[in-house]
C-alpha positions as CSV (number, residue, x, y, z in Angstrom):
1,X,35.4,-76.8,174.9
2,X,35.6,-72.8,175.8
3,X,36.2,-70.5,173.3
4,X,38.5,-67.4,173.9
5,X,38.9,-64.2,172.3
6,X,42.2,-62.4,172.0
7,X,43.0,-58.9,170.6
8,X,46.7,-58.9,169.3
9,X,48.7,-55.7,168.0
10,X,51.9,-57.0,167.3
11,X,54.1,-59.8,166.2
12,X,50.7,-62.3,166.4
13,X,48.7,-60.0,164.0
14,X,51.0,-62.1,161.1
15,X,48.8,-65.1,160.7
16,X,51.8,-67.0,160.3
17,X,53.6,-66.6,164.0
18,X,50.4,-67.3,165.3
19,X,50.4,-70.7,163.5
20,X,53.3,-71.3,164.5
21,X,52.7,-70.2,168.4
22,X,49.3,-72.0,168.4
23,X,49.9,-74.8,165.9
24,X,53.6,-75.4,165.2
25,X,53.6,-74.5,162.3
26,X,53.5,-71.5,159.8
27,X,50.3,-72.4,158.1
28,X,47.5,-74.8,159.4
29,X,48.5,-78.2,159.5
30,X,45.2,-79.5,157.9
31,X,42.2,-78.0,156.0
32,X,40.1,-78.5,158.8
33,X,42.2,-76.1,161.4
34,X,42.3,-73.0,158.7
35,X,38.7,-72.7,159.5
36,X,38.8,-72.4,163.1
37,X,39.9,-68.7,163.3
38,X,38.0,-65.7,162.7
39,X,40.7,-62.5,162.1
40,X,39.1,-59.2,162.1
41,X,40.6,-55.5,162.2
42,X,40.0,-54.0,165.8
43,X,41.0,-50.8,167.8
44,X,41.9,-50.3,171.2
45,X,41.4,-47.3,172.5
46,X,43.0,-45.3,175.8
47,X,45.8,-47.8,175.4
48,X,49.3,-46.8,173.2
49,X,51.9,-48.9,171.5
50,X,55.4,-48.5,172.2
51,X,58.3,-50.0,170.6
52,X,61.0,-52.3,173.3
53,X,64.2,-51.1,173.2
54,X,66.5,-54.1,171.6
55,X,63.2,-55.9,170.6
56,X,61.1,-56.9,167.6
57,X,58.1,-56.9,169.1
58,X,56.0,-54.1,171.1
59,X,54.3,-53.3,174.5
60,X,50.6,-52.1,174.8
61,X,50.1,-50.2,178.1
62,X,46.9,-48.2,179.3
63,X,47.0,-44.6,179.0
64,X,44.6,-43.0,181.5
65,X,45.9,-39.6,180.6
66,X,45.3,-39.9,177.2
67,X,42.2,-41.3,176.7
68,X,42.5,-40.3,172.8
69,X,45.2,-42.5,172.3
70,X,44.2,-46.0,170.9
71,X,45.6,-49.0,169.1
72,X,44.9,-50.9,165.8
73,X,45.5,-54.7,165.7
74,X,43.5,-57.8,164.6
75,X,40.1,-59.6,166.7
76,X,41.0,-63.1,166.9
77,X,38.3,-65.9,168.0
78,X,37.9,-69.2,168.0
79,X,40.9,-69.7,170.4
80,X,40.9,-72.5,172.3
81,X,42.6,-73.5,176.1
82,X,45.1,-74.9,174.4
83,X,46.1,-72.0,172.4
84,X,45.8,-69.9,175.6
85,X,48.2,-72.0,177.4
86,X,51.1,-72.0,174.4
87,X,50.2,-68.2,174.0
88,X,50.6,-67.2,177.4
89,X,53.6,-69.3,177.3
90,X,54.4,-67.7,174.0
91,X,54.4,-63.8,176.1
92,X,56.7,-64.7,178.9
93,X,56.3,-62.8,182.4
94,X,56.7,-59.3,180.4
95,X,53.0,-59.6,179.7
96,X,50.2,-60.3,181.7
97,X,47.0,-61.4,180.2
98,X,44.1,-58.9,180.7
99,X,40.3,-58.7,179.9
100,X,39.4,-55.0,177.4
101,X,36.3,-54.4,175.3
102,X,37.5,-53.5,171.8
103,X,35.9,-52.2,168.7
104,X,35.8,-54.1,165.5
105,X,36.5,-51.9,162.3
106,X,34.4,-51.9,159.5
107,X,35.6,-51.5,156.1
108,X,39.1,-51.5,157.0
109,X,41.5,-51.9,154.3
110,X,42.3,-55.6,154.4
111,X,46.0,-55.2,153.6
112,X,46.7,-52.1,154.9
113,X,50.5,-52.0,153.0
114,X,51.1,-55.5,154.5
115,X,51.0,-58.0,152.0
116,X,48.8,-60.3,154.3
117,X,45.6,-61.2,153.4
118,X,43.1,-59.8,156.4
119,X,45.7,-57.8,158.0
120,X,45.4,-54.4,157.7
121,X,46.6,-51.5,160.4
122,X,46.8,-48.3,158.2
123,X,42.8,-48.0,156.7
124,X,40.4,-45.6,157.7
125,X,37.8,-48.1,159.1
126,X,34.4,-47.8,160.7
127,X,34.1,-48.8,164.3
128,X,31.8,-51.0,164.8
129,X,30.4,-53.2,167.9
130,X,31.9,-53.5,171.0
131,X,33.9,-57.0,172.1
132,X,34.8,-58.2,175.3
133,X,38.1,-59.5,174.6
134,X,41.6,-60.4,176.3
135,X,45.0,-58.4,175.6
136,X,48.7,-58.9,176.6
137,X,49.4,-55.8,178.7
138,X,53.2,-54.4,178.9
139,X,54.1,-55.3,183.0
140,X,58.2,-55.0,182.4
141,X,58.4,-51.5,183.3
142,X,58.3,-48.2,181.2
143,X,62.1,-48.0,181.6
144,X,62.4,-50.5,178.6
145,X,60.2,-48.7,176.0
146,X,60.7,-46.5,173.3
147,X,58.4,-43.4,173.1
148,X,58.5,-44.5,168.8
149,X,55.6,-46.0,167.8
150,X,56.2,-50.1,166.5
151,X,55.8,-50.4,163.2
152,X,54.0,-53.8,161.7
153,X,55.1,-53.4,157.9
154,X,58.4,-53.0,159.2
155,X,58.3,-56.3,161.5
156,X,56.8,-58.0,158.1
157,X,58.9,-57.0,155.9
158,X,62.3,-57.4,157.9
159,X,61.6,-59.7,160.6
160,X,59.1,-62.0,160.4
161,X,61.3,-64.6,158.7
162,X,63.3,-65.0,161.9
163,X,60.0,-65.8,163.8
164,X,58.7,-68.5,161.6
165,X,61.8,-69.7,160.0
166,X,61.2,-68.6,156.4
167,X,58.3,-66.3,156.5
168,X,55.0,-66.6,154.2
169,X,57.0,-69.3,151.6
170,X,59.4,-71.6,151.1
171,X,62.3,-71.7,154.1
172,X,65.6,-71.3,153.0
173,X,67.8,-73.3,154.9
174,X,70.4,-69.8,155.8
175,X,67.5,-69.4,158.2
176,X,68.7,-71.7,160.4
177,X,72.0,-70.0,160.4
178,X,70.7,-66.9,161.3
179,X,67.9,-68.1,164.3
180,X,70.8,-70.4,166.1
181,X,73.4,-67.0,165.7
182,X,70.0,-64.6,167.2
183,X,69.2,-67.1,169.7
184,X,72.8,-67.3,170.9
185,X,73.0,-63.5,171.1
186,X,72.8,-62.1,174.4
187,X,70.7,-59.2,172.4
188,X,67.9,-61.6,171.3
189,X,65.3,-59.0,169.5
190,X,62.8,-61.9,169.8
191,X,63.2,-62.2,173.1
192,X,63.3,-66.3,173.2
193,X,60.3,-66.2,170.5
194,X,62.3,-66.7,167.4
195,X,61.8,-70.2,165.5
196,X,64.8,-71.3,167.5
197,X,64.4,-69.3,170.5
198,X,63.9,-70.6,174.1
199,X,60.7,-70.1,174.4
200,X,60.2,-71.9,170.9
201,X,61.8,-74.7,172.2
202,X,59.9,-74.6,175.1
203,X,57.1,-74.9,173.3
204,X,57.7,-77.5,171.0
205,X,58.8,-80.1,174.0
206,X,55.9,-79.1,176.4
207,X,53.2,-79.3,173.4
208,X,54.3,-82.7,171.8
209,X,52.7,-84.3,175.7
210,X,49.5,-82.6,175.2
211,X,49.5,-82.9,171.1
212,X,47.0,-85.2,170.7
213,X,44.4,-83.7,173.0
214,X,45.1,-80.4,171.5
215,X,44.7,-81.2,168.0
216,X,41.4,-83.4,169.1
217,X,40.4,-79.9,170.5
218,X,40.8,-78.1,167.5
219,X,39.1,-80.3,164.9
């Protein structure tokens, strides 16, 4: 069974959309899977964060000219093919999965203002050793970003619920109301990604197939 390891700097730093993209769920469906993933503060660097115009969720492109520039997310491994296959299913053609040596942070603040445990994009950490690691690069055109910097607390605080139907606790069932109206908008911000979103759906009836073996691979 391979093992991948994925640096995320947006709407998958929030342990629960990752669940959710990865497991179906919010939190991890058994004991056994909430030990599989190892989340650690990184930093890009010579790559910058934009926001997407009309979107909840950012681009990461290179920056060649400005080598100084660099991004802060979270060092996920433990990933397995089947994760890779519902994430890159997850990030649509606007992304293209890419390979980029990233440097772990030491001593970052584990919070950093977010309210999640291990998730922490404001501290003043230590870099640390150097990982080969895979991105999702920005490939929809520059044309449809922001020159604003995305903001994570923000997306947590004010948007994560309509990405995992009910955020960190208990779901309210107005939720629903509000993912069916967003994923009937011709103005999705989640682009699809939403808990009732296309590419949700999608998801949800490709992974029920290839449950079994993907669960067996996790455990």
């Amino acid at each position: 069974m391979s093992s991948h390891t994925l640096f995320f700097y947006g709407t998958l730093m929030a342990p629960p959309v990752l669940h959710r993209v990865i497991w179906g769920s919010p939190t991890p469906p058994t004991a056994a899977h909430a030990t599989l993933l190892h989340i650690r503060p990184a930093i890009l660097h010579a790559h910058r964060r934009h926001r997407v115009k009309g979107a909840d969720y950012p681009a990461v492109v290179p920056t060649a000219e400005e080598p100084t520039s660099s991004v802060r997310g979270t060092l996920v491994t433990g990933l397995t093919d089947g994760d890779i296959w519902r994430l890159d299913i997850f990030e649509g053609d606007e992304y293209s999965r890419e390979k980029v040596r990233v440097r772990v942070l030491v001593d970052e603040d584990k919070e950093g203002g977010t309210g999640i445990p291990g998730v922490g994009v404001r501290g003043e950490g230590t870099e640390g050793e150097e990982v080969d690691a895979e991105t999702y690069i920005w490939t929809a055109g520059a044309h449809r970003l922001e020159p604003k910097e995305w903001d994570f607390n923000e997306f947590v605080k004010e948007k994560m619920e309509r990405w995992v139907g009910g955020g960190v606790g208990e779901r309210d069932a107005g939720f629903d109301d509000v993912d069916n109206a967003t994923s009937a908008s011709r103005n999705d911000p989640t682009g699809g990604r939403g808990a009732n979103g296309d590419i949700s759906r999608q998801l949800a009836q490709q992974g029920r197939g290839d449950e079994e073996k993907i669960l067996k691979s996790a455990v």
